[in-house]
LODRENVEX-364317 format. One record per residue (C-alpha): x, y, z; residue in one letter. Coordinates in steps of 0.25 Angstrom, whole numbers, plus 5000, padded with zeros to 4 digits. Layout:
N
XYZa...
// end
This chain:
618
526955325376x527455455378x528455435390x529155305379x529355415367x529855505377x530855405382x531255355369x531355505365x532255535378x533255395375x533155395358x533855545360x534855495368x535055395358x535155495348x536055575355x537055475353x538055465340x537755395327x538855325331x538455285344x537255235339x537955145330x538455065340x539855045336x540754935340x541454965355x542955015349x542455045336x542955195341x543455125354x544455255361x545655195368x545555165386x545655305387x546655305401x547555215392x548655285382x548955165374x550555185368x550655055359x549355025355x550054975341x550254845348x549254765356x550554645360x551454735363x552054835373x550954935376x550955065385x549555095393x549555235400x548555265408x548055425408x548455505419x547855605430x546555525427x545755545441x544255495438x543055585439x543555735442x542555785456x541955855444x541355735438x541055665449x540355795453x539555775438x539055655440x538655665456x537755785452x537255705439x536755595447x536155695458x535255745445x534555595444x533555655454x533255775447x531855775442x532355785426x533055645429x531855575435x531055655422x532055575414x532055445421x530255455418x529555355408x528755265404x529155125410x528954995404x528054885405x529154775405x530654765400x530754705387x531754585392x532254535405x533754485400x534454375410x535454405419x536754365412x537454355427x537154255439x536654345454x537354285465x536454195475x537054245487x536554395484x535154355480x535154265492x535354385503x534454465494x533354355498x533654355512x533754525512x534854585511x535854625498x537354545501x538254645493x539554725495x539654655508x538254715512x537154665518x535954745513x534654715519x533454735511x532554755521x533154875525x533754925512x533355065505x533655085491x533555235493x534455255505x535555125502x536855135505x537955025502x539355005497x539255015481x539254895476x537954855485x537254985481x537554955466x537054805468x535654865474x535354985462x535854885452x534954785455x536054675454x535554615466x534354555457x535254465450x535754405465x534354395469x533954335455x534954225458x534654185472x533154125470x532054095461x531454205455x530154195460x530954215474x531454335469x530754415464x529954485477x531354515482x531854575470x530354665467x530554705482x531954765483x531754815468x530454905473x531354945484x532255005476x531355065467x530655125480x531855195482x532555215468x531355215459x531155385458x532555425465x533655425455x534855415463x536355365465x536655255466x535255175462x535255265449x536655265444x536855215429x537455105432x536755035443x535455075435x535855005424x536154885431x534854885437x534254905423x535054775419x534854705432x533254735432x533054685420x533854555421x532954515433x531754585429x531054445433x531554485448x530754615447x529754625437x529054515439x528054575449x526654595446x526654715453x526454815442x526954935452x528254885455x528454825441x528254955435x529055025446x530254935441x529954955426x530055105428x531155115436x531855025424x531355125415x531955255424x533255175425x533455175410x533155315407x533955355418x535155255411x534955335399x535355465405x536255435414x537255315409x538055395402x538455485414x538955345423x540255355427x541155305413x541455145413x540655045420x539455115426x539255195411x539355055405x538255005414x537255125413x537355125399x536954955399x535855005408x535455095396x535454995385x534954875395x533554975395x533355005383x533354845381x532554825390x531454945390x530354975377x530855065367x532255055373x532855055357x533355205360x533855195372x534655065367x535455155356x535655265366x536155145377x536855075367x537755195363x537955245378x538455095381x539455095370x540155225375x540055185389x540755045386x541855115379x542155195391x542255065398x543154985393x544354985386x544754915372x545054785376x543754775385x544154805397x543654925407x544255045407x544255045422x544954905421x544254845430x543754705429x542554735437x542154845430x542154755416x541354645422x540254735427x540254795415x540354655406x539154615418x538254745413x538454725399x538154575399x536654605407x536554705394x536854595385x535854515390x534754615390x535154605375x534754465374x533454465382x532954585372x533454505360x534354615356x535654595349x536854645357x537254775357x538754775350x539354865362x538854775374x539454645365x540654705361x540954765374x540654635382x541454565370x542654655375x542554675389x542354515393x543554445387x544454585393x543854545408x544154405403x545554465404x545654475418x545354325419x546154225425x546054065418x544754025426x544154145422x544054205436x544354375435x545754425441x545854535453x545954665444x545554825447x544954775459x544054655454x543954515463x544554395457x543154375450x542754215448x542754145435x541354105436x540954255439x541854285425x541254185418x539654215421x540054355417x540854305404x539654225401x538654315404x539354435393x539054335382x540754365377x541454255374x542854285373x544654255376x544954345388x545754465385x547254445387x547854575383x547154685389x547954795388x546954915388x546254865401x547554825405x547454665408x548254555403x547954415402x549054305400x548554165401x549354055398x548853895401x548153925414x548754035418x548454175417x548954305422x548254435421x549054585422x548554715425x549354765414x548654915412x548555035416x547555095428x546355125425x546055275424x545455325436x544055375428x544055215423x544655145437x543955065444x544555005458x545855025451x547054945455x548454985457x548754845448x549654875435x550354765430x549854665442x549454515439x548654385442x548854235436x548054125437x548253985434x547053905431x545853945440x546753985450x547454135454x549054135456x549254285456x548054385458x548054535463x547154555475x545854615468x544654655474x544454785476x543054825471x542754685478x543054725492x541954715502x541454865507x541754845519x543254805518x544254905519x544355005510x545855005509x545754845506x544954885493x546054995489x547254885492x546754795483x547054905473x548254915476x549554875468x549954775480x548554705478x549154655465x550054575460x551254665455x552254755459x552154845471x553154965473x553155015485x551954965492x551255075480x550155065471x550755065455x549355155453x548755225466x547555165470x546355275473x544955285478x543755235472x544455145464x545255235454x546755225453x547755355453x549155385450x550255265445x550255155434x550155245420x550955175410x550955015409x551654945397x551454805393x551954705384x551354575380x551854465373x551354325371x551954205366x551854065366x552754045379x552354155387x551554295389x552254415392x551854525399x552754635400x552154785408x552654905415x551855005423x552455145430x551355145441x552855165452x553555235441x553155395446x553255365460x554455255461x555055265445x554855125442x554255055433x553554915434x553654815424x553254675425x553354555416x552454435415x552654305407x551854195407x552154055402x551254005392x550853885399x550553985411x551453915422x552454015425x552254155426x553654245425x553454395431x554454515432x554454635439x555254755436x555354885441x555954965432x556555135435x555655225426x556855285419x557155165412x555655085411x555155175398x553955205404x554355355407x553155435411x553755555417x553755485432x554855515441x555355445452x554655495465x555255395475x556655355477x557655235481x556955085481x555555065483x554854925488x553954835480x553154715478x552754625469x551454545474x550854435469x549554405476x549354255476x547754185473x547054125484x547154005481x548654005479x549353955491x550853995492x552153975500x553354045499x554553965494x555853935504x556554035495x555754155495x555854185483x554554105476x553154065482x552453935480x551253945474x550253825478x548653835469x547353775473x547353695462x548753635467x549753695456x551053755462x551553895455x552953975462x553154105464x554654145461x555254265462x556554325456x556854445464x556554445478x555854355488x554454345490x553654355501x552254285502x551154395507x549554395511x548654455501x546954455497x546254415486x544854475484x543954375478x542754395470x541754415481x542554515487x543154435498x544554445502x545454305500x546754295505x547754255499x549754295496x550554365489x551854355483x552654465486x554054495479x554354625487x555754705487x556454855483x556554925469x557754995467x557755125458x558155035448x556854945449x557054795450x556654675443x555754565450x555454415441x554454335447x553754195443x552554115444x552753965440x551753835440x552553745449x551553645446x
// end
């Protein structure tokens, strides 16, 4: 009895620590501060032209912070953490909430036969030691977080399971049990393992071995109180988000969790609002990064439900935002187009996750803080990356993509960018990973075989696009689109501006590319001119898979044949065009080949206009 008031004295002062206000559990955007890398010029008008600027000489972490953080995870095994991490451990969790999302079969399958399949590894277990594992990243966070349970759960009856799942779960506490360590401790991964545990409990509690069954109620127990210290020192964004979803998802799920909930519950509302932005969308701008996050949320909600519990307001408001904004980046099937490095994601994959966030809701067509646009029109839609970089601090797998676009017509992909990069299997190259960043792995303009915002390591993005404007009009015949970025404008004094209309019935496509001297664009940002003379560019369109082309006798248009037997043409009004190989990264990671368009020529000091356009043949 002792050790539980001195647990609820430990969490009910971290609840009091927080404000009145916090406690109140306001509305997400009640006091909602603007995307803080964003300078929003003309926010008066939400139809009109708008000017996004992105912050400057942002580098990420300073080596000072990163220094921080390494040293306060070194201090997990001091003897005062492992103190804090001490307690009473519960008999039973209070609910064993369903799992909102489907395991794949083919993972719980090798697990059976003895081995984890993930990241293009082969793991076996009978040789596999928790304490001394090394992998790439996305198999060592698939392990710690226990995600492999829901794979295992889907691959046989229970019954058949459940000694597979005790045995490896005993081999990890074995190792992990009393040593709090990088990676199998880090706030996010333990929070997903709170989260996965407790949506499989049937997988690992139902042994009538009371040893074990304790060992894995205290270790549940630990994990919490080791949440509750150390979520609010994640790295900011998704991995703060996830931690903190781990807190709330205890205090749900352990006795006396009501003060730990109000502490839980305030930290998740701060997190969330250093996530995403105020239409929904992540700071970092990366689909990926919103459906994990929208993933995480959706297993709190359900923990919700199985305890009977209304809704907390920030996880329904915050789902009720950040679905129909990663609806946004949706094509007409449903399926997820190729952005800040995400595979062209299926629409039955969008759909389970739609489903499984309980949000019914329109996608988001004018996304100007995350920096999307979706025009659809009859059963065409075409998406723009029409914002500004992510700051480096936000950025994740970042791509050199301003003012690129895809179009779809039905449940088919005319115009995509190559996508992928978090995707790629380990052991490919790493250089193919960092191409698919690159400005020419999209569909847009390419001055000089250059990247409009240089593409750096680990995901971040340095130096180019710092200014985009964009002006939207709809009417009742077309969609407009009409942006600028000055990603060249320092190193080549041009400007890029293209235009974009639509046809309402969606069967022609009319683009225009201009590059435009920086003396006479009205985007003046101090730049000057650092190379001379003319300067080669390209403007790529990379084709779908299953679009079959042939150039026309001319040279100047391409035919455009689609599975579904519909014939679209390319035209160009400015040059030739040259028909090229390209890849499409698909949602497994696997490399699909596939064309490109290419209208290629030289820029003059002047800058150049290029008109293009895509049209239903029938």
């Amino acid at each position: 009895m002792s050790d539980v008031l001195s647990e609820n004295r430990r969490t009910g002062a971290r609840a009091a620590e927080a404000s009145e206000e916090e406690r109140r559990l306001p509305l997400i955007g009640a006091d909602h501060e603007p995307r803080p890398d964003l300078i929003d010029t003309d926010g008066a008008r939400t139809n009109g032209p708008k000017q996004l600027v992105r912050v400057e000489n942002d580098r990420g972490l300073s080596l000072t912070e990163s220094l921080v953080h390494y040293f306060y995870r070194l201090t997990w095994r001091t003897p005062l953490h492992k103190l804090r991490l001490k307690g009473r451990s519960p008999l039973r969790l209070l609910a064993a909430p369903d799992d909102p999302f489907p395991g794949d079969a083919r993972r719980g399958k090798a697990i059976r036969a003895g081995f984890f399949q993930i990241a293009g590894q082969r793991i076996e277990l009978a040789k596999l030691n928790f304490a001394t594992l090394q992998a790439p990243p996305e198999a060592l966070d698939y392990i710690h977080s226990f995600a492999w349970l829901r794979d295992l759960a889907a691959a046989a009856p229970r019954e058949t399971c459940v000694p597979i799942a005790e045995k490896l779960v005993d081999a990890w506490l074995d190792a992990h049990l009393e040593t709090v360590a990088d990676p199998a401790w880090r706030a996010d991964l333990a929070a997903r393992r709170i989260l996965n545990c407790a949506a499989h409990a049937p997988l690992i509690l139902s042994s009538s071995d009371l040893v074990y069954r304790s060992r894995v109620l205290r270790n549940f127990a630990s994990t919490a109180r080791h949440l509750d210290h150390v979520a609010d020192k994640a790295p900011e964004g998704l991995a703060r988000v996830t931690a903190w979803a781990g807190v709330v998802g205890a205090s749900l799920l352990l006795p006396d969790g009501e003060p730990r909930r109000i502490f839980g519950e305030a930290g998740l509302k701060r997190a969330i609002e250093g996530f995403m932005g105020e239409d929904g969308g992540a700071l970092s701008r990366s689909p990926m990064a919103q459906i994990e996050a929208i993933q995480v949320l959706s297993m709190l909600r359900a923990v919700y439900a199985a305890r009977n519990e209304l809704l907390s307001p920030i996880v329904e408001l915050a789902l009720g935002r950040a679905v129909p904004a990663l609806q946004g980046l949706t094509h007409h099937d449903g399926s997820l187009g190729s952005w800040q490095g995400a595979p062209g994601i299926s629409a039955e994959k969008m759909a389970t996750l739609i489903r499984a966030s309980g949000i019914r809701a329109r996608p988001l067509r004018d996304a100007r803080h995350w920096g999307y646009q979706r025009v659809p029109a009859g059963r065409t839609v075409v998406l723009v990356d029409a914002g500004t970089p992510a700051i480096a601090r936000h950025a994740v797998m970042g791509c050199a993509s301003t003012l690129a676009f895809e179009m779809s017509h039905g449940p088919h992909r005319l115009i995509v960018n190559c996508g992928g990069a978090s995707a790629v299997q380990p052991d490919m190259p790493p250089e193919l990973a960092k191409g698919l960043r690159a400005t020419a792995a999209h569909s847009t303009l390419c001055l000089d075989d250059t990247n409009s915002t240089s593409v750096l390591p680990k995901g971040q993005l340095g130096k180019g696009v710092g200014l985009v404007e964009l002006d939207r009009r709809d009417s009742d015949d077309a969609a407009r689109l009409d942006m600028t970025h000055d990603g060249y404008a320092k190193r080549y004094g041009l400007i890029h501006r293209r235009l974009l209309v639509l046809r309402s019935d969606g069967r022609e496509l009319r683009g225009e590319d201009v590059l435009l001297p920086l003396t006479s664009s009205g985007l003046k940002r101090g730049f000057g001119r650092s190379k001379h003379g003319d300067v080669p560019f390209a403007i790529r369109f990379h084709l779908g898979v299953d679009v079959e082309a042939h150039l026309a006798t001319d040279g100047w248009g391409v035919f455009l044949r689609v599975a579904d037997g519909s014939l679209w043409q390319f035209r160009s009004a400015a040059s030739k065009v040259t028909l090229e190989e390209s890849l499409w990264v698909d949602e497994n990671g696997q490399i699909r080949p596939s064309q490109q368009i290419v209208m290629s020529g030289t820029a003059s000091v002047g800058g150049g206009n290029y008109g293009w356009l895509i049209k239903q043949m029938g």
